[in-house]
C-alpha positions in Angstrom: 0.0 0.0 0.0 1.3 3.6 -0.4 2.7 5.4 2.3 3.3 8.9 3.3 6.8 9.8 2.8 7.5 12.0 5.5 4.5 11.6 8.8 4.3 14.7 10.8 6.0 14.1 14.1 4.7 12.0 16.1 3.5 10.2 13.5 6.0 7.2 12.6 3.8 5.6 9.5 0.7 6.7 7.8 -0.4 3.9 4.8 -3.3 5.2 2.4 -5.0 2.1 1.6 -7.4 1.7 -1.7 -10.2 3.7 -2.5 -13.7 2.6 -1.4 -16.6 2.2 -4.0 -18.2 5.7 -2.3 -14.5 7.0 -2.7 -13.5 7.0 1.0 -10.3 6.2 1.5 -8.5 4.0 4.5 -5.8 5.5 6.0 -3.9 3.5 8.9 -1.3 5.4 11.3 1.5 4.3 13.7 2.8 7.1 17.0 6.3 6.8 16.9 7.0 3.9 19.9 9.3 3.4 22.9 11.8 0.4 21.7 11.8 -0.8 25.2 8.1 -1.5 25.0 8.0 -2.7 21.4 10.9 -5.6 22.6 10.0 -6.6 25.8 11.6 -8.9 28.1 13.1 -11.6 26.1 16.1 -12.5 24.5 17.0 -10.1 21.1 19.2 -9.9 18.7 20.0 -7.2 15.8 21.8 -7.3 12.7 22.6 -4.7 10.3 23.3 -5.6 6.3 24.8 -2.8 4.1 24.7 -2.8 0.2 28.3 -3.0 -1.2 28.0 -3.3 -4.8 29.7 -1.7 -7.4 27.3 1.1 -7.6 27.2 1.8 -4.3 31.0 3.0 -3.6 30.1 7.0 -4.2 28.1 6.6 -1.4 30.6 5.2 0.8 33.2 8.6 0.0 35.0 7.0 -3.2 35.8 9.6 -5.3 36.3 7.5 -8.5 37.7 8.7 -11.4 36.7 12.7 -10.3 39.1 14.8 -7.7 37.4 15.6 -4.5 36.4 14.4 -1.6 32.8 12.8 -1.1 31.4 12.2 2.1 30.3 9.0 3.2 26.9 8.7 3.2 26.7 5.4 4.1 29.2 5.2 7.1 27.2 8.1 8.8 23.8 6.3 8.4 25.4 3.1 9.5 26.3 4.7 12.8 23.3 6.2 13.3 21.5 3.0 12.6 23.7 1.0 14.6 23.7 3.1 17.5 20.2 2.6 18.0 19.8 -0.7 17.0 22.0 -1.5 20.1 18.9 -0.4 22.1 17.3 -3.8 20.9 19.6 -6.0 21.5 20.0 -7.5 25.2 23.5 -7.9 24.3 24.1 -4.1 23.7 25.8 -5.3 20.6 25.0 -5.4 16.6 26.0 -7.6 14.4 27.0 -5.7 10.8 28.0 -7.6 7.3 28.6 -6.4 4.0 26.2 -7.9 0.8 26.2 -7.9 -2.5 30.0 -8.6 -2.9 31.9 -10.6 -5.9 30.8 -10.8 -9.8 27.1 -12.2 -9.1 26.4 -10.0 -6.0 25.6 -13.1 -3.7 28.4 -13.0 -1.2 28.7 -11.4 2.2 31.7 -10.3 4.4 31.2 -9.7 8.0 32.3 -6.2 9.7 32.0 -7.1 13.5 29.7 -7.1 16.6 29.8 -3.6 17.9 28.3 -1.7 20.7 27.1 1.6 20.8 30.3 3.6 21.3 32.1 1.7 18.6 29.1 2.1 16.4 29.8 5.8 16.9 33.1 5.6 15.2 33.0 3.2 12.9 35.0 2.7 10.4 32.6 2.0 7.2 34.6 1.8 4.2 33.6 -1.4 2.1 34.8 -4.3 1.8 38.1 -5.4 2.5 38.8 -9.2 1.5 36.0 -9.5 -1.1 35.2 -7.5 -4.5 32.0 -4.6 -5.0 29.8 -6.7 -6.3 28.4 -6.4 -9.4 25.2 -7.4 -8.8 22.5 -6.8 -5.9 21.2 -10.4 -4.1 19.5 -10.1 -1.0 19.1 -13.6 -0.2 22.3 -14.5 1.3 22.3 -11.4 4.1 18.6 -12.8 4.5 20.2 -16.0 5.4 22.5 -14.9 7.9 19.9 -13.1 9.8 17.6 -15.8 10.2 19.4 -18.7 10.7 22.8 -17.2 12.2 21.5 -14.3 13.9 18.1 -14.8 15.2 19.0 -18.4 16.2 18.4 -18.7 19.5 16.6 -15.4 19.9 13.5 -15.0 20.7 12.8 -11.8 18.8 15.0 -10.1 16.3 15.6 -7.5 13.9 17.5 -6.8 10.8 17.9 -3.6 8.6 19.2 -4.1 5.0 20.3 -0.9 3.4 20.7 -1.2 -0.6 20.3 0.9 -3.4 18.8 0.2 -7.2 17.3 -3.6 -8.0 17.3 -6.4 -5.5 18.0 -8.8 -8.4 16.9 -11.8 -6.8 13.4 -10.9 -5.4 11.4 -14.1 -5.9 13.8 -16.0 -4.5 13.7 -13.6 -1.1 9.5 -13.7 -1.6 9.9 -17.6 -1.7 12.3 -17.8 1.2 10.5 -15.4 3.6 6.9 -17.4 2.7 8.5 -20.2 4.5 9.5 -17.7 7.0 6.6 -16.4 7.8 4.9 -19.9 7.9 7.1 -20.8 10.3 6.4 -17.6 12.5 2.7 -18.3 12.2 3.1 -21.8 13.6 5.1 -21.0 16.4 8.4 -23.5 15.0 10.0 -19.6 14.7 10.3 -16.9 16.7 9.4 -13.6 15.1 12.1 -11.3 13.4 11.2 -8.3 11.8 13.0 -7.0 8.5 13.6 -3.3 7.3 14.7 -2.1 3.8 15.9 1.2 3.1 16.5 2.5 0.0 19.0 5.0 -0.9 20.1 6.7 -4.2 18.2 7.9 -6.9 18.3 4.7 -8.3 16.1 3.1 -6.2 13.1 1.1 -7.1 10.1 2.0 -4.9 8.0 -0.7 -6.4 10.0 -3.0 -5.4 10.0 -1.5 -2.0 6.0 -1.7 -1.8 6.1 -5.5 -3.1 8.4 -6.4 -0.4 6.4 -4.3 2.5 3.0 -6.0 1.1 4.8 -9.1 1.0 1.5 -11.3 2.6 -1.2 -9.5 1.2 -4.0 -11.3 -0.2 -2.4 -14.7 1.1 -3.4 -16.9 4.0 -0.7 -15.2 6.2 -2.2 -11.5 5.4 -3.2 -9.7 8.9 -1.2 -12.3 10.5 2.8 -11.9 9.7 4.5 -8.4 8.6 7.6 -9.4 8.2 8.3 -6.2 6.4 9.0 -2.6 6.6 10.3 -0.7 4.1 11.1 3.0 3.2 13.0 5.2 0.7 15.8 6.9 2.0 14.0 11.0 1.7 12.8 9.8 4.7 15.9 9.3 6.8 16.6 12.2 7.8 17.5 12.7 11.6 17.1 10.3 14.7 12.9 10.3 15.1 12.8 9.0 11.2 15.2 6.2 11.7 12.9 5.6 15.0 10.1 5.6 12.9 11.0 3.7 9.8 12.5 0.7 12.4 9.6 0.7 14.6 6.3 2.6 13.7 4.8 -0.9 11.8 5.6 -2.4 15.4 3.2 -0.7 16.8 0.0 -2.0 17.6 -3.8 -1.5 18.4 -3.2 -2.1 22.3 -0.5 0.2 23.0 -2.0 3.5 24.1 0.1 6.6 24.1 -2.4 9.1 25.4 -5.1 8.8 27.8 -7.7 10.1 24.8 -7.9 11.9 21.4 -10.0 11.8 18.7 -9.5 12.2 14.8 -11.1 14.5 12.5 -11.2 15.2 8.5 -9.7 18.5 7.0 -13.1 20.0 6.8 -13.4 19.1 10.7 -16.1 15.8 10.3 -15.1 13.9 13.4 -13.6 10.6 12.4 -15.0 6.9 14.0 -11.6 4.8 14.3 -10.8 1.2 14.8 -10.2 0.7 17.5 -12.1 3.2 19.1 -10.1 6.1 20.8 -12.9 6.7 23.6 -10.2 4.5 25.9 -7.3 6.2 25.0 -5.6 6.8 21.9 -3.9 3.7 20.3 -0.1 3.5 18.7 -1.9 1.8 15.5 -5.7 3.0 14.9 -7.5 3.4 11.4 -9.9 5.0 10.4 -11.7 6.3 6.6 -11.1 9.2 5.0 -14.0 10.6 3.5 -14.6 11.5 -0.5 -12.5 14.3 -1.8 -10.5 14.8 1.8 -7.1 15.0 2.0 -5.9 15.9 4.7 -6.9 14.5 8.3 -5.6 16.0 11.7 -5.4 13.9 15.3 -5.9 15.8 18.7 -4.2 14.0 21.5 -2.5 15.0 24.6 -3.1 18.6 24.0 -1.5 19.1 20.5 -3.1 19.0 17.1 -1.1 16.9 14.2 -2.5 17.8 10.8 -1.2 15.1 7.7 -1.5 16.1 4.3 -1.9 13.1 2.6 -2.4 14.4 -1.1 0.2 12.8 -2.9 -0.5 9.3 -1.3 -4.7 10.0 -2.2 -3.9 10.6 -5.9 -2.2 7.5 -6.5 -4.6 4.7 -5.0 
C-alpha cells in the first residue's frame, strides 16, 4: 500500500489504503513507539546488512575517477543505525555484514559485533577481503539473519540498506513465505526486516512489493515481516525511530489517555479501535470523499497530515 513519505511528528507511518466504491479512502497510522516497549523482556538480537556493490562506492566517499572528496553517506547512516539498533539487542551489541560482494552480488563479508560507542566511530569503508559486487542479491544477508542471527533469539531484527534492484526478489519472496509460515506456527520466533532504500536509483515498487509481501495470502493480517522506506525519509534520529519501529506498533498500545481524529473540513472521524479509551499507537480509520488531509488531537496538541500525494495515487 502507499505510504506517506514524510508523517508529521509524532506520526511514525501513515499507509493510504485503496479507495472505497463511495471513494473513502482507509488510512492506517503508527505514533512513533518506545523500543523498550515494542521488545519486551526476552532474549533479542539485531543485525545490520549494508549494500556493497559496485554502484554503491560513491556513497561510501570514493571519489572515483573525479578529484574531490565525497562524504560517506553510508558510514554516517550506518552509525546512526547501529547506534540505536544497540537499544534492541540485550547484548548491547550489533552484528553488521557487507552484501552484495563478488561478480554475481551473492556473497557477504562480516564487519563485526559492535556496541554503541564503537558504532559511533566506525569505520565503514567497504569491503576489505572481497570484491563490490556487481550485482544486488538479498538472499544471502537474509540468510544470515535468520538462521545465524536470530538463532536462539527469541525476537530479532535486521535492517538491509541497498540501493537500485534487488535482483533476486522471488527467490527472497519464496524464502520469507516459508519464514513467515514458520512464524505463524510458532516452529520460529518472530524477526522483523527493514529495507531502506537510498540513491536515486532506487526502485520503490519493489520496495512496496516487499512491504505488502502477505497480502492477499493466508498469512495476510497475521505476519509483517516487512518494513520498508526510501531513503528522503531518513533524515534525523525520530525518522530512523520511525522507519525501524512505527509498523511495530499495535492497536493495544496507548500513548495518550484520549484523542480523537477529524477530516480537513473538521467531520469527526470513527476509528478502529475506538479512541474513547485512550488513543492507540496503531488506529484506522476512513477518510471521506474528496479529503485530503486528516488532523489527530491528543495530549493537548493537534497533528495535521497532508496526505495528497498518497490519495492521488490509489
Amino acid at each position: 500500500m502507499p505510504k506517506v513519505a514524510r508523517p508529521t511528528k509524532p506520526l511514525a507511518v501513515v499507509n493510504v489504503y485503496g479507495k472505497q466504491t463511495n471513494g473513502a479512502c482507509e488510512v492506517e497510522v503508527c505514533f512513533l513507539p518506545d523500543p523498550d516497549i515494542i521488545v519486551g523482556e526476552g532474549n533479542s538480537k539485531a543485525f545490520l546488512a549494508l549494500d556493497a556493490s559496485a554502484s554503491m562506492k560513491p556513497m561510501y566517499g570514493d571519489p572515483g575517477p573525479f578529484p574531490g572528496l565525497r562524504p560517506n553517506y553510508v558510514q554516517a547512516v550506518a552509525r546512526k543505525i547501529g547506534s540505536i539498533l544497540c537499544s534492541v539487542s540485550k547484548t548491547g551489541t550489533v552484528g553488521a555484514a557487507y552484501w552484495a560482494l563478488h561478480f554475481p552480488g551473492d556473497r557477504t563479508e562480516w564487519v563485526g559485533e559492535l556496541d554503541e560507542a564503537a558504532w559511533e566511530n566506525a569505520n565503514i569503508v567497504g569491503p576489505k577481503t572481497e570484491k563490490w559486487g556487481r550485482g544486488t542479491r538479498l538472499l544471502p544477508a537474509l540468510r544470515i539473519a535468520v538462521e545465524e542471527v536470530h538463532r536462539d533469539s527469541d525476537w530479532s531484527m535486521a535492517v538491509f540498506i541497498k540501493d537500485g534492484l534487488i535482483e533476486d526478489e522471488q527467490d527472497c519472496m519464496d524464502y520469507c513465505t516459508q519464514l513467515g509460515k514458520a512464524v505463524d506456527a510458532g516452529t520460529s520466533k518472530p524477526i522483523k526486516f527493514v529495507l531502506i532504500g537510498v540513491g536515486s536509483e532506487v526502485d520503490e515498487d519493489q520496495l512496496e512489493r516487499f512491504d505488502d509481501m502477505f497480502e492477499k495470502t493466508d498469512l495476510e493480517g497475521k505476519i509483517d515481516l516487512w518494513s520498508t522506506s526510501p531513503v528522503s525519509s531518513i533524515q534525523d534520529e525520530s525518522d530512523i525511530l520511525a522507519v525501524l519501529y512505527g509498523e511495530l506498533m499495535t492497536e493495544d498500545m496507548i500513548v495518550a489517555s484520549s484523542g480523537r481524529v477529524e477530516s480537513g473540513s473538521g467531520q469527526e472521524l470513527q476509528t478502529s479501535p475506538s479512541c474513547n479509551d485512550g488513543m492507540p499507537g496503531k488506529v484506522r480509520f476512513f477518510l471521506p470523499p474528496g479529503e485530503k488531509l486528516f488532523r489527530i488531537h491528543v495530549a493537548g496538541q493537534t497533528i495535521e497530515q497532508d496526505c495528497a500525494e498518497v490519495v492521488s495515487r490509489v
